[in-house]
C-alpha positions as CSV (number, residue, x, y, z in Angstrom):
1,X,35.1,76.2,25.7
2,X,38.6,76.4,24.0
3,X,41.8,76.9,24.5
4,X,41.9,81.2,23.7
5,X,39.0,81.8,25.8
6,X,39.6,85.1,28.0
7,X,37.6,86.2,31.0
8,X,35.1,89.4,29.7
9,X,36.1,92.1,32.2
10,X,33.1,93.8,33.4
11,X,32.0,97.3,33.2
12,X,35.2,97.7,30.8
13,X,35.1,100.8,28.6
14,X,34.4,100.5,25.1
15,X,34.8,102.5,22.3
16,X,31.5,102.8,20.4
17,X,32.5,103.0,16.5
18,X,30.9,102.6,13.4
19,X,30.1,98.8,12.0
20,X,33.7,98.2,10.7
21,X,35.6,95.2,8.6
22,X,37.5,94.0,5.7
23,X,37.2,95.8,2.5
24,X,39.5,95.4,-0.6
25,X,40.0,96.7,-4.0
26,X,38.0,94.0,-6.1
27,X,38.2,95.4,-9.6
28,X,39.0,98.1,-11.9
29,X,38.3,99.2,-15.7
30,X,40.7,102.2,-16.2
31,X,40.9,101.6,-20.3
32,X,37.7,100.9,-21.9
33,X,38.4,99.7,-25.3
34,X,37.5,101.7,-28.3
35,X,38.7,104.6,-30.4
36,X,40.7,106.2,-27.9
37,X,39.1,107.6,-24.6
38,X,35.8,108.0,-26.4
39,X,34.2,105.2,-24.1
40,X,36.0,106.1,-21.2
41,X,33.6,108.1,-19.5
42,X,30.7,105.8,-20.0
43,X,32.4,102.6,-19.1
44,X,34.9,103.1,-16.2
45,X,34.3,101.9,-12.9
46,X,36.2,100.9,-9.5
47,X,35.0,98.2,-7.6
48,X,35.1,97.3,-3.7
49,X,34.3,94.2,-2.0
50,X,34.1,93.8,1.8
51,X,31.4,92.5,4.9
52,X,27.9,93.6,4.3
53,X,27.2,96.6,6.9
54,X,30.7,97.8,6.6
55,X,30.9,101.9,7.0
56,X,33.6,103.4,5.0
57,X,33.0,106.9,6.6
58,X,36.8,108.0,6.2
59,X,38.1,105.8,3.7
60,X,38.9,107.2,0.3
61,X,39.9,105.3,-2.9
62,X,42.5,107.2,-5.6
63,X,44.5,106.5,-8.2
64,X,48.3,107.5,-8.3
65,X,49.9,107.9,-12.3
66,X,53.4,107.3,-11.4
67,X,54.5,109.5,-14.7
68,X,56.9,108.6,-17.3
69,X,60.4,107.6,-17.5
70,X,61.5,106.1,-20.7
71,X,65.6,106.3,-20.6
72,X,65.6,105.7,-16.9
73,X,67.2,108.6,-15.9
74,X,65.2,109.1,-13.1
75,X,64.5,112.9,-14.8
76,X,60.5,112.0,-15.9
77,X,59.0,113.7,-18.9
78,X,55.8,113.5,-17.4
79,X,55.5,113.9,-13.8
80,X,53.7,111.8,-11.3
81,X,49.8,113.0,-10.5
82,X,47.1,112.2,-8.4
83,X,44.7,111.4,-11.4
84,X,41.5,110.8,-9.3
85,X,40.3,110.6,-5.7
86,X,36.9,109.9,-4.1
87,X,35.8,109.8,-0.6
88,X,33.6,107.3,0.7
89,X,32.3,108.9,4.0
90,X,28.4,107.9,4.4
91,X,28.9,104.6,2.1
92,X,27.7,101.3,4.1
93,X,28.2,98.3,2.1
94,X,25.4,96.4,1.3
95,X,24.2,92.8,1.7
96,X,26.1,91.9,-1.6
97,X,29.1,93.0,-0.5
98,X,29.7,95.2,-3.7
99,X,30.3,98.2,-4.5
100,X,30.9,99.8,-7.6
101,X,32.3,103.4,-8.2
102,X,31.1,104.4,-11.2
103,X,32.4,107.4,-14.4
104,X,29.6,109.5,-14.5
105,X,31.7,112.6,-15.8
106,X,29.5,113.1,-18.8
107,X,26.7,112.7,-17.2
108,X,25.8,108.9,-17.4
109,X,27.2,105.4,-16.9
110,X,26.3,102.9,-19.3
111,X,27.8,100.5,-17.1
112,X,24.7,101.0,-14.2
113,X,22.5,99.1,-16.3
114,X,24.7,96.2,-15.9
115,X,25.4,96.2,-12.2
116,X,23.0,93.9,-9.8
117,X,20.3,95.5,-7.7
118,X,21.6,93.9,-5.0
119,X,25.4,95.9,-5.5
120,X,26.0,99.6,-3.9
121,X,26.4,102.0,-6.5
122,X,28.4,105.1,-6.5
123,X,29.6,108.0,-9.1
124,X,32.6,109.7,-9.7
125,X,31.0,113.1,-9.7
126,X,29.0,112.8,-6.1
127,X,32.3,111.0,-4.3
128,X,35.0,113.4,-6.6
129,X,37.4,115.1,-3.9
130,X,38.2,118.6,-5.4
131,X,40.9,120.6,-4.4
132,X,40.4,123.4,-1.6
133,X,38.5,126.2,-3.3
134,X,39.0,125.2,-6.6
135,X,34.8,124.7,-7.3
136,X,35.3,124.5,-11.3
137,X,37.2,121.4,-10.7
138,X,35.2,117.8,-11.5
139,X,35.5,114.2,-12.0
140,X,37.1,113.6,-15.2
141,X,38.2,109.9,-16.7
142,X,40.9,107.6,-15.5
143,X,44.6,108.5,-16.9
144,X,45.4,105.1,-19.3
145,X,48.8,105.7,-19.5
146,X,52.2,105.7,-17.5
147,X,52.2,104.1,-14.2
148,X,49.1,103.3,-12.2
149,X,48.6,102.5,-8.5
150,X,44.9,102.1,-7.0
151,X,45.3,103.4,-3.1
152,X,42.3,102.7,-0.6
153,X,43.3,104.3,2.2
154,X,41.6,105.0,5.9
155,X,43.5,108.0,6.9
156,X,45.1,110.7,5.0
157,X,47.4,114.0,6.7
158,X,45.2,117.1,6.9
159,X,42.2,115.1,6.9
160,X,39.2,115.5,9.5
161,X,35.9,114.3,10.1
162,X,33.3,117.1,11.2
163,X,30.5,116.9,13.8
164,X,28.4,115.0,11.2
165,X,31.0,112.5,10.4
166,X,31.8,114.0,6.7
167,X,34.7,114.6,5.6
168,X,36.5,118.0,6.3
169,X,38.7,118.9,2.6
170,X,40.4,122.6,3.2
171,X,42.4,122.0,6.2
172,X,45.6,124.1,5.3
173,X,48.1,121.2,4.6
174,X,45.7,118.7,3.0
175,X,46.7,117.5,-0.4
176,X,45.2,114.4,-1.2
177,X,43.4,115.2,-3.9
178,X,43.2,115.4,-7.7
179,X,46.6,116.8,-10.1
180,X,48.6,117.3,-6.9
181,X,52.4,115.7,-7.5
182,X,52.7,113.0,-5.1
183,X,56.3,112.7,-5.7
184,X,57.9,115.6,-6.2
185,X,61.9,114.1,-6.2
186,X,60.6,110.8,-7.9
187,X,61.8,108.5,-6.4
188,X,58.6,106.1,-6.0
189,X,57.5,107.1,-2.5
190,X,54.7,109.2,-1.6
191,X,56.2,112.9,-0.2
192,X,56.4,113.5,3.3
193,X,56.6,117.2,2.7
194,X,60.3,118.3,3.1
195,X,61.4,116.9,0.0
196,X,61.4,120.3,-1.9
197,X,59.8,123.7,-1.8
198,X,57.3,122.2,-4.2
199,X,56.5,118.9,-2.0
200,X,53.2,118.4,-0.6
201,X,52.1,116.1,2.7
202,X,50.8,113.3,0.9
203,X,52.3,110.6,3.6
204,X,51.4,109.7,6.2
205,X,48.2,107.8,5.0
206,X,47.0,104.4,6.3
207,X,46.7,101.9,3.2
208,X,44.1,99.2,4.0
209,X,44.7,98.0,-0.1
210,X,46.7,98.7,-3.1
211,X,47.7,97.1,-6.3
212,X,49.8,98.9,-9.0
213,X,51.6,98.1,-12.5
214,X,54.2,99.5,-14.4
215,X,54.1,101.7,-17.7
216,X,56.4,103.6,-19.5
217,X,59.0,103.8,-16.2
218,X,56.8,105.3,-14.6
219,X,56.7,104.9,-10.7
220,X,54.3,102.8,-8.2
221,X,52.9,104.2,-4.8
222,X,52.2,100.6,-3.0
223,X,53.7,99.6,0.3
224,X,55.4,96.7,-0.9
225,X,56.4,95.5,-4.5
226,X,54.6,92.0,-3.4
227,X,51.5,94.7,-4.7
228,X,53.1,95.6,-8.1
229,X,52.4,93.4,-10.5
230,X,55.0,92.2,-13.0
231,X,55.8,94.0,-15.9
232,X,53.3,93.2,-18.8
233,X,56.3,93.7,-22.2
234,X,53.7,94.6,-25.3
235,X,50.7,96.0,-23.3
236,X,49.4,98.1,-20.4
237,X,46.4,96.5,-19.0
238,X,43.2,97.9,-19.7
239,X,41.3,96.2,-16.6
240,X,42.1,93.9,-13.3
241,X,40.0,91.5,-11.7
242,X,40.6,90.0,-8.0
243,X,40.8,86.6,-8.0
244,X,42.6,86.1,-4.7
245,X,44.3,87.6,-1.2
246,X,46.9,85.9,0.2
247,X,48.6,87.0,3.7
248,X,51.9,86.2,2.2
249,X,53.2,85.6,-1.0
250,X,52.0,81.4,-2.3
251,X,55.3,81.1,-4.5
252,X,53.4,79.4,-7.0
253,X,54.9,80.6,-10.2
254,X,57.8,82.2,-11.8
255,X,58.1,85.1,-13.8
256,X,61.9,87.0,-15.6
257,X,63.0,90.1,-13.7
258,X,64.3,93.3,-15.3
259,X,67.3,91.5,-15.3
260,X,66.3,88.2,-17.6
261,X,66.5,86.3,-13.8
262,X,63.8,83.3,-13.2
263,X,62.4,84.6,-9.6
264,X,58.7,83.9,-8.0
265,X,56.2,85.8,-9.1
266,X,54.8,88.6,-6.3
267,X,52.0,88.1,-4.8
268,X,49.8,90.5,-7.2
269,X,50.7,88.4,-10.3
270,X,48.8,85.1,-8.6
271,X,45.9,87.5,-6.7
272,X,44.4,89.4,-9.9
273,X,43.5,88.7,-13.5
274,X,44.5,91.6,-15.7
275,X,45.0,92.7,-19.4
276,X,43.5,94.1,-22.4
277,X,39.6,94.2,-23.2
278,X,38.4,92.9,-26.4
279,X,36.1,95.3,-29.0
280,X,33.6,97.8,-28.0
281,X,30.7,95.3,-28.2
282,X,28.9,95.4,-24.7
283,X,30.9,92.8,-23.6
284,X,33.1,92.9,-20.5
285,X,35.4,89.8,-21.8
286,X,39.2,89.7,-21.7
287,X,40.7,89.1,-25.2
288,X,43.8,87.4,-25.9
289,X,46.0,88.9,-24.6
290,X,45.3,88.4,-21.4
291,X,47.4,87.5,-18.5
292,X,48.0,86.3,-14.8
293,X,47.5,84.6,-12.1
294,X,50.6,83.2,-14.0
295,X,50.1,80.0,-12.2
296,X,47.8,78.8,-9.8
297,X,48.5,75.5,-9.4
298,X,52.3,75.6,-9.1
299,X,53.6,74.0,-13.0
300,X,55.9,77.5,-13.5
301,X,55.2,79.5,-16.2
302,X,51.5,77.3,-17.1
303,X,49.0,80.2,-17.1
304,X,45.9,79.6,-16.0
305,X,43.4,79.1,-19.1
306,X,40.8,82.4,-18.9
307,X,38.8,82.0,-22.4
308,X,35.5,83.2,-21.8
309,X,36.6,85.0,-18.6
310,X,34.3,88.3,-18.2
311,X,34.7,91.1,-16.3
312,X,31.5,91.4,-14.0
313,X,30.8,95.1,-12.2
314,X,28.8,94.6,-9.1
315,X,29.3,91.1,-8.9
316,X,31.6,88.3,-8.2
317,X,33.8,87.2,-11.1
318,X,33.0,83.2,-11.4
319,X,33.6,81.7,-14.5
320,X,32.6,77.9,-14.5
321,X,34.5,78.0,-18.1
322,X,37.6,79.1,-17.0
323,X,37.4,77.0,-13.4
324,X,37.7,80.3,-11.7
325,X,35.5,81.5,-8.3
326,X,36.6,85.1,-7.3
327,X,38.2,85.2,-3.6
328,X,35.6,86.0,-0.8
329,X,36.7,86.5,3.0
330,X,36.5,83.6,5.2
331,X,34.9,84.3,8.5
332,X,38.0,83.4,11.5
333,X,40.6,83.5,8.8
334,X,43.3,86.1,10.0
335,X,46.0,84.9,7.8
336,X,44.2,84.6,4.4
337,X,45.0,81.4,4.0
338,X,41.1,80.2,3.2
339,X,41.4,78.2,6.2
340,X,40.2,78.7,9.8
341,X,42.4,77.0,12.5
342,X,44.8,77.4,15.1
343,X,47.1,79.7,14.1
344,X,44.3,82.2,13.7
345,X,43.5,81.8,16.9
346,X,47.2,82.5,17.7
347,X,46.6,85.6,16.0
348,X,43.6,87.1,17.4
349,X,44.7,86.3,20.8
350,X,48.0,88.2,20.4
351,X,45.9,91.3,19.1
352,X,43.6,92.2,22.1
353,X,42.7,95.6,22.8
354,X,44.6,96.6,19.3
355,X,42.8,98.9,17.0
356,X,43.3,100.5,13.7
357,X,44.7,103.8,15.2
358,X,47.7,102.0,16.4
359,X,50.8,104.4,16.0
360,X,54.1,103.4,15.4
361,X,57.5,105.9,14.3
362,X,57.9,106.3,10.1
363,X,61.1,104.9,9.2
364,X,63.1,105.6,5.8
365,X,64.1,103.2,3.2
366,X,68.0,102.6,5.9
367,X,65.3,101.8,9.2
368,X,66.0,104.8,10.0
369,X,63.1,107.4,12.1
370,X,62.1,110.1,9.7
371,X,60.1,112.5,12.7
372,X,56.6,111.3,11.4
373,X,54.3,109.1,12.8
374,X,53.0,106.5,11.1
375,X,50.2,104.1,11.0
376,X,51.1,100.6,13.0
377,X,48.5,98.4,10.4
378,X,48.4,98.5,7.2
379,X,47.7,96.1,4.0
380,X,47.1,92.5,5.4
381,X,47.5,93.8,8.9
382,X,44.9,95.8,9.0
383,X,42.3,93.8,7.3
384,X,43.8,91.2,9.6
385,X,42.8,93.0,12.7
386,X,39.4,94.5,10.9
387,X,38.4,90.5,10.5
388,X,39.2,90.7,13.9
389,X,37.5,93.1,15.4
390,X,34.1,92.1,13.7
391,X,33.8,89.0,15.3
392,X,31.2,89.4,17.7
393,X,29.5,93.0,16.2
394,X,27.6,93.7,19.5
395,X,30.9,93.8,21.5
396,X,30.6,97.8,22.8
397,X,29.0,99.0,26.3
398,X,25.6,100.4,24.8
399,X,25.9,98.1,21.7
400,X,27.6,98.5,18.3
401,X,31.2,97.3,17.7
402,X,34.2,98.0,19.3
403,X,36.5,99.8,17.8
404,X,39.6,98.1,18.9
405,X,39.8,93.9,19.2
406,X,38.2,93.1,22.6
407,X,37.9,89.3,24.4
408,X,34.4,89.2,23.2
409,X,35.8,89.1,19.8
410,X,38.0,86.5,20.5
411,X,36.0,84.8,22.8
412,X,33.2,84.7,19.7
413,X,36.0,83.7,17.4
414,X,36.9,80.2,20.4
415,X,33.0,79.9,20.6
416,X,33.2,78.7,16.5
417,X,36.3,77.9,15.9
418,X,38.3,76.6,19.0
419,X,39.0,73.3,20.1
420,X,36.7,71.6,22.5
421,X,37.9,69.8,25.7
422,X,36.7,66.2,26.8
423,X,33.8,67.2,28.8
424,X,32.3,70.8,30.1
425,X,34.8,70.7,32.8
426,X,38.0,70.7,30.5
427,X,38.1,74.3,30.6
428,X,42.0,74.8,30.0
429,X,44.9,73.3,28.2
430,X,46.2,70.4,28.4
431,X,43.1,69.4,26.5
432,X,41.7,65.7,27.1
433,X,42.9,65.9,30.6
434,X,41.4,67.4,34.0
435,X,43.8,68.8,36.3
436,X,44.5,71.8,38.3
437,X,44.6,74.2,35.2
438,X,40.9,73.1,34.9
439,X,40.0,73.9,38.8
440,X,41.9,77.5,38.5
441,X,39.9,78.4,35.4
442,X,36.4,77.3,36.3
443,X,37.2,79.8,39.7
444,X,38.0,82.6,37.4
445,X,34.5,82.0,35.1
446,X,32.6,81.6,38.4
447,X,33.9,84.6,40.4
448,X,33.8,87.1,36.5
449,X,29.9,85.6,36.7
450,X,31.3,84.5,33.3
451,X,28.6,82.5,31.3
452,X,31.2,79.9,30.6
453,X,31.1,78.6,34.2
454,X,27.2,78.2,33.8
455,X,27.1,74.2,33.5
456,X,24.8,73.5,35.8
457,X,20.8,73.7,35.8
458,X,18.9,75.6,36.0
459,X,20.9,77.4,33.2
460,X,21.1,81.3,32.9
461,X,22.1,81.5,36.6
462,X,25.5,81.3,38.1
463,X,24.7,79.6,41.5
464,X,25.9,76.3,44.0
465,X,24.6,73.9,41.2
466,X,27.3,74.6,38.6
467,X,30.0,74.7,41.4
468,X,28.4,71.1,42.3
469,X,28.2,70.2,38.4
470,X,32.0,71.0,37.8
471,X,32.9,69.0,40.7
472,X,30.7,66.0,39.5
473,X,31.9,66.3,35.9
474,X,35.8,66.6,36.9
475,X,35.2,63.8,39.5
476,X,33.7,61.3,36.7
477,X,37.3,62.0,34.1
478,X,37.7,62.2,30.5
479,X,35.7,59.7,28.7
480,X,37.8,56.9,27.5
């Protein structure tokens, strides 16, 4: 019994929702190399990793070209697109964890044949969102150049799910699709709709994960800039490759600013692999010129060594040669830290009865309320609180999981990870000592029928014996 344990209030109402949990971006191939875009649509792919029996009914992954800028005059000569979007609704991860999202424009992938049974597989034509009544519109390949941010988002403005939980595309303000302009003013943030008579309602969306480098001036479409990694002077990267998630930036290297200034690298430098591809020879290696996490063991500007690192579609990115194991999430680990201990119990107990839908007032770039609502999680948070929520899966009246964090969760989260007291009486904190607190909280199990006051034989039945047990065991003391 530890410290975060809450009493399981009975008959509560819970929301029945799909099976629901982390998911990130894990990889992407947006420049096949070869003799121009001739590989392209065979080769491209976007990958997602999250828990096995996750339902990404709603979610939609797109990429964002943040169009060109090359004098910095903030007047682009080419203008910022959405290049491609896909839904996801229907998609359940599987028991890999994987899936992979693959360019089947032309008809074919040659990538599928390299992708683990075990990996969900997708294509860009079934999961392409088209524009409303525009049928002659497909899939096409991923825009190599200018600017590119990779959104996976939850919710999206004029978006609906129908009676069969699909996705609902010609509402009359919903724009989230391929070749609309994102960013009509340019000013590297998604439009809200009243930026122009040419402005569509891209925002507000709820970003779960995002990642996005610069090219050519163009603009990125991430919440923060800790998701932009640095600028790459001499290439634009071909391909990216998760190697880590961090809740907050590790301030392990250092990369130069804009400005020639020595500052930490952001947080997507040290959390992907990225660069060019080598030839067009079936291989999925990085060539030389690869680069990041700059430094993953703190020595400044050391790169980490990656000869022989592979990209690896459907699967996890280890590389024994190159000392590198891909991140995976860690069961109780809120903060992203790869480590499971108090504070995460801090934070799960300081997010009960939260859920994804949480609202919150959109600000502008002063603080200042803009009129539209906003999503409360986002990023970090979100996944945060989607760890969260799928601690105990079985946590809904009727079964299936909750849709919001409930004390089961938590209470499944204490169960594994918490601290134990002294005996089965040292219900409450202080820890290693019986007093009062104890008393109180044993009363609270026993009168909830809570299955943590069931200490007492025979066991599965909250009677006289396990008041008489408490009393023995709190009578006897800590042992010394």
């Amino acid at each position: 019994m530890g410290k975060f344990k809450l009493l399981a209030i009975a008959g509560a109402a819970l929301c029945v929702a799909p099976a629901t949990a982390q998911v990130v971006i894990n990889e992407v191939w947006e420049n096949p190399p070869g003799d121009g875009d001739k590989f392209d649509p065979f080769l491209e792919y976007i990958e997602l990793y999250g828990e096995p029996g996750t339902d990404l009914t709603g979610y939609a992954v797109a990429l964002f070209k943040g169009g060109s800028d090359l004098n910095s005059d903030d007047l682009p000569e080419t203008r910022p697109e959405i290049d491609e979007a896909f839904e996801l609704d229907g998609v359940v991860i599987g028991e890999s964890g994987i899936v992979v999202l693959l360019n089947d424009s032309e008809g074919f992938s040659d990538v599928e044949f390299d992708v683990p049974a075990e990996a969900t597989i997708l294509y860009f034509r079934a999961q392409h969102i088209s524009p409303p009544g525009v049928n002659a519109d497909v899939a096409g390949k991923l825009s190599n150049d200018l600017s590119s941010s990779y959104l996976l988002v939850r919710g999206r403005t004029g978006h609906a799910l129908n009676a069969s939980n699909m996705s609902v595309f010609d509402l009359p303000d919903y724009a989230w699709h391929k070749d609309i302009n994102p960013d009509v003013d340019f000013d590297g943030k998604a439009d809200f709709g009243d930026e122009g008579p040419l402005a569509r309602r891209i925002e507000p969306m709820q970003i779960i994960d995002d990642v996005a480098w610069s090219h050519n001036g163009g603009k990125e479409y991430v919440r923060d800039s800790q998701q932009e990694i640095s600028d790459t002077p001499g290439f634009n990267p071909d391909s990216i490759s998760r190697v880590a998630y961090y809740g907050e930036n590790p301030m392990r290297g250092l990369r130069m600013n804009s400005e020639g200034e020595t500052v930490p690298t952001r947080m997507a430098d040290e959390e992907w692999i990225y660069g060019e591809q080598g030839p067009p020879d079936g291989t999925y290696f990085y060539n030389e010129n690869i680069a990041g996490p700059t430094d993953p063991k703190g020595d400044g500007f050391e790169d980490l060594d990656l000869a022989g690192f592979a990209m690896t579609p459907g699967d996890f990115n280890d590389s024994a040669a190159a000392s590198v194991t891909q991140f995976r999430f860690v069961r109780g680990d809120f903060n992203f830290d790869g480590v499971v201990d108090e504070t995460d119990g801090d934070l799960i107990a300081g997010e009960l009865n939260m859920d994804l839908d949480r609202e919150t007032p959109c600000l502008d770039e002063e603080g200042m309320p803009t009129g539209f609502t906003c999503w409360f999680y986002e990023g970090r948070s979100a996944n945060a609180l989607l760890a969260m929520m799928n601690m105990d899966k079985l946590d809904a009246v009727g079964g299936g999981n909750a849709s919001f964090v409930t004390p089961a969760d938590l209470e499944a989260w204490n169960d594994e990870f918490g601290p134990e007291g002294c005996n089965a009486a040292d219900l409450a904190e202080p820890f290693e000592t019986l007093d009062i607190a104890d008393v109180v909280r044993f009363l609270q199990l026993f009168g909830a029928m809570d299955s943590g006051a069931d200490i007492g034989a025979p066991m599965g039945v909250l009677d006289i014996a396990d008041v008489v047990a408490f009393l023995q065991i709190f009578g006897a003391g800590c042992p010394s």
